[in-house]
Residue frames relative to the residue before (quaternion, step in Angstrom):
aa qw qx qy qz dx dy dz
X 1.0000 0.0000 0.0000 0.0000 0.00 0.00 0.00
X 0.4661 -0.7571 0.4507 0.0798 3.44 -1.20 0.64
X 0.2944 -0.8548 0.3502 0.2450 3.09 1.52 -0.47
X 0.6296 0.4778 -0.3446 0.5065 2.82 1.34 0.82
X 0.5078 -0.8094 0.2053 0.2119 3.19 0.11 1.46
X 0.4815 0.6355 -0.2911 0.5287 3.67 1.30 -1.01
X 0.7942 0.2223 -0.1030 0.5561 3.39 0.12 -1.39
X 0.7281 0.3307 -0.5088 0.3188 3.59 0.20 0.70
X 0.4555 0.5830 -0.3231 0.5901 3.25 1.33 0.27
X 0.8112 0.2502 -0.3439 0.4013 3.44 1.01 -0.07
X 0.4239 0.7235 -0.3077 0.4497 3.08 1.84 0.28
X 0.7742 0.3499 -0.2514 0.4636 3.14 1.24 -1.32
X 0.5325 0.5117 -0.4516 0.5006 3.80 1.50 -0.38
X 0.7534 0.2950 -0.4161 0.4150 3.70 0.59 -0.20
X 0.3540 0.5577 -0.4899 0.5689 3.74 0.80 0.89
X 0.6393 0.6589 -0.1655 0.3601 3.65 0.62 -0.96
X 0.7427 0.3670 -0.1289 0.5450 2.62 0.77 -1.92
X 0.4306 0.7299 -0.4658 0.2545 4.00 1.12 -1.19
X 0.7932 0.4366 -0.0581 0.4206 2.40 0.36 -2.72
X 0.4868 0.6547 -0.4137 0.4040 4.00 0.79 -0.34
X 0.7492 0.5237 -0.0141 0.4053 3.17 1.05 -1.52
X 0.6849 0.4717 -0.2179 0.5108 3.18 1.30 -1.26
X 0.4250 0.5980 -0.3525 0.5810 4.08 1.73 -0.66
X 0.7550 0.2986 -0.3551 0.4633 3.69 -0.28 -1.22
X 0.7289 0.4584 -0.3493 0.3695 3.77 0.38 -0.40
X 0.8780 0.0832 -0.3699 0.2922 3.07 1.29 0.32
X 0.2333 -0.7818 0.3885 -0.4284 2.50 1.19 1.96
X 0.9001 0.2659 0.0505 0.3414 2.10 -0.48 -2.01
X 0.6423 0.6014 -0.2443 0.4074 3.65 1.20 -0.53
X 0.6023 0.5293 -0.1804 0.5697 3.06 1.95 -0.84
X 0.6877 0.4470 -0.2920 0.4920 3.46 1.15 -0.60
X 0.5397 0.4694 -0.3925 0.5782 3.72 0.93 -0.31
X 0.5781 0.4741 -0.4057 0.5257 4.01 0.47 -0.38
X 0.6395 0.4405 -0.4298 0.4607 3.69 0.40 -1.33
X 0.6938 0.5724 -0.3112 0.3068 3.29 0.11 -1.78
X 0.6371 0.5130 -0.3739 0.4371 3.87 0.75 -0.90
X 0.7408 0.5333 -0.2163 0.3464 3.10 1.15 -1.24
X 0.5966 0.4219 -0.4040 0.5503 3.22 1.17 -0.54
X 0.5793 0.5414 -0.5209 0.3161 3.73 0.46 -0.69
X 0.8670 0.1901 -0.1382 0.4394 3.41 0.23 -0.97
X 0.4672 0.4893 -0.6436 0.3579 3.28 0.49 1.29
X 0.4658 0.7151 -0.3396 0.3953 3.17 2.05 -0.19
X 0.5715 0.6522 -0.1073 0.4864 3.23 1.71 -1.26
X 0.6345 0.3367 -0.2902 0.6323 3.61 0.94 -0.94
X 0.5164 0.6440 -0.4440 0.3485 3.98 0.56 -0.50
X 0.7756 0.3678 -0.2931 0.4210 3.12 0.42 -1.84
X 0.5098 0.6044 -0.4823 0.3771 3.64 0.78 -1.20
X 0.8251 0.4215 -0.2488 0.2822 3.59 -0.21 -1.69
X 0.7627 0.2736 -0.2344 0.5371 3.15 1.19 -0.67
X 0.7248 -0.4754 0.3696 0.3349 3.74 0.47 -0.16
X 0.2651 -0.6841 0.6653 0.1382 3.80 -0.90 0.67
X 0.4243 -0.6192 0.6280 0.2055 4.08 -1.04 0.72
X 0.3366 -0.5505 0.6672 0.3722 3.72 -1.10 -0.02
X 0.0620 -0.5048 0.8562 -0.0910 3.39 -1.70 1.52
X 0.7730 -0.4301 0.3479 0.3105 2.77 -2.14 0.89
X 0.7893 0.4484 -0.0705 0.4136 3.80 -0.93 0.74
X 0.7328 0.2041 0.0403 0.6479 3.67 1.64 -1.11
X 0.1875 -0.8371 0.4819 0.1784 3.14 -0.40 0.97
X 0.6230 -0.4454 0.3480 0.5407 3.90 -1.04 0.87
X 0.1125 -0.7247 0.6794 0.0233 3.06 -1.87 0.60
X 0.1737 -0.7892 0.5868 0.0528 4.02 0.18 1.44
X 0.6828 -0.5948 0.4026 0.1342 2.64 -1.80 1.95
X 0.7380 -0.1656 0.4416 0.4826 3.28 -1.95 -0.33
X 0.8826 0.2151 -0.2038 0.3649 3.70 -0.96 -0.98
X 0.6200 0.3189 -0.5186 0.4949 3.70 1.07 0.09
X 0.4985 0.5886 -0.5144 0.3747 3.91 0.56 -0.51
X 0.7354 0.5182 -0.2758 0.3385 3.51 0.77 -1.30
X 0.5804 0.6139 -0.3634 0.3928 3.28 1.33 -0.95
X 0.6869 0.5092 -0.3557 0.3773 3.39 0.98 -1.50
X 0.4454 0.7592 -0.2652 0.3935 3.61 1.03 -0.86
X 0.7587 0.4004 -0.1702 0.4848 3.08 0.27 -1.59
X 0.5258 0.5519 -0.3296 0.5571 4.05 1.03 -1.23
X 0.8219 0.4258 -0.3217 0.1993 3.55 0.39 -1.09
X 0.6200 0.4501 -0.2236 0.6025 3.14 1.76 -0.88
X 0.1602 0.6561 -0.4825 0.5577 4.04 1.20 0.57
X 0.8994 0.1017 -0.1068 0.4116 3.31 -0.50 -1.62
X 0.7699 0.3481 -0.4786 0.2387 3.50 0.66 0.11
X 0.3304 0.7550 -0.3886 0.4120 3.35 1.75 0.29
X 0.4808 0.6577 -0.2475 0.5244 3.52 1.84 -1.02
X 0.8736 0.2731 -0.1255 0.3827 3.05 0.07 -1.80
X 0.5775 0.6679 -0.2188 0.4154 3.67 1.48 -0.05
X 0.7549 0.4079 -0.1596 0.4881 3.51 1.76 -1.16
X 0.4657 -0.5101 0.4989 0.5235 4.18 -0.32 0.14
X 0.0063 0.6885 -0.7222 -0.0652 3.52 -1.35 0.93
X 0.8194 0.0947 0.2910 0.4847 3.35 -1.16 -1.75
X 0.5829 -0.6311 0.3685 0.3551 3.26 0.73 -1.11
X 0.7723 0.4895 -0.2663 0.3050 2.73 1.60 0.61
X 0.4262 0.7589 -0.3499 0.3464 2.56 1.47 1.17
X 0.6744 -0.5733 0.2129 0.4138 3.54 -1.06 -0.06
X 0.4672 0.4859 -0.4590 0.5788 3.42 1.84 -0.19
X 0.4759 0.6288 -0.5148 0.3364 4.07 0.44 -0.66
X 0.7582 0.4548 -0.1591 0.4392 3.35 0.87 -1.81
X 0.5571 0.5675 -0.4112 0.4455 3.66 0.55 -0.94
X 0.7028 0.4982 -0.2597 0.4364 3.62 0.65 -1.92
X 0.8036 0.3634 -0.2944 0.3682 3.73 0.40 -0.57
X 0.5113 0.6490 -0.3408 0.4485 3.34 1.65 0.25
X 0.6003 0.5303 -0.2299 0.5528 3.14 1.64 -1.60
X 0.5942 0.4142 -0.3969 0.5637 3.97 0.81 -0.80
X 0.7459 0.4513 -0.3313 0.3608 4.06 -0.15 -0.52
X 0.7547 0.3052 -0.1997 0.5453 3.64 1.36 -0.11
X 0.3729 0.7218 -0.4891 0.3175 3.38 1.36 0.27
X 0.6903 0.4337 -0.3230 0.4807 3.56 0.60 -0.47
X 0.4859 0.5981 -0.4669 0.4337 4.01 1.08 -0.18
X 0.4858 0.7774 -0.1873 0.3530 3.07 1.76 -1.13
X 0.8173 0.3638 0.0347 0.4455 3.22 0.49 -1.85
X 0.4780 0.6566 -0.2111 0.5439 3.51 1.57 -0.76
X 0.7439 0.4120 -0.1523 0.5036 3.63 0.90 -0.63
């Protein structure tokens, strides 16, 4: 202190004001962090659960329908991959490999 009253009163209102200032900045720094965070838990939201079709955007299906389709998709090629009845695509390969075995032996 200076002992001079004027100028400590403006010393300590500009201390005030500093430390006022130096709070709202980090605030604010802490709220722009939050805010991302909420933004993209919003982001992981829509994903998991799905976006509707609005005018302009076409629908976009969540996590557990995407998976479903998946799961149907590898279904049919597990089908079309294992010996069945015969109509599958190993069925077909195998009766090709059995129809040229003897091209095989001939050579």
């Amino acid at each position: 202190m200076t002992g001079i009253p004027t100028i400590d009163n403006a010393a300590a209102w500009a201390a005030i004001v500093v430390a006022i200032g130096g709070a709202l900045a980090l605030l604010y720094r802490w709220s722009r962090g939050l805010r991302r965070g909420i933004q993209r838990l919003g982001q992981f939201l829509d994903d998991w659960f799905g976006v509707p079709e609005r005018p302009g955007v076409p629908e976009r299906p969540g996590v557990m329908q995407r998976l479903g389709s998946l799961e149907e998709k590898v279904a049919d090629v597990k089908h079309e991959v294992r010996p069945n009845s015969g109509g599958s695509l190993r069925d077909a390969v195998d009766r090709v490999d059995a129809r040229t075995a003897h091209l095989d032996k001939d050579s």
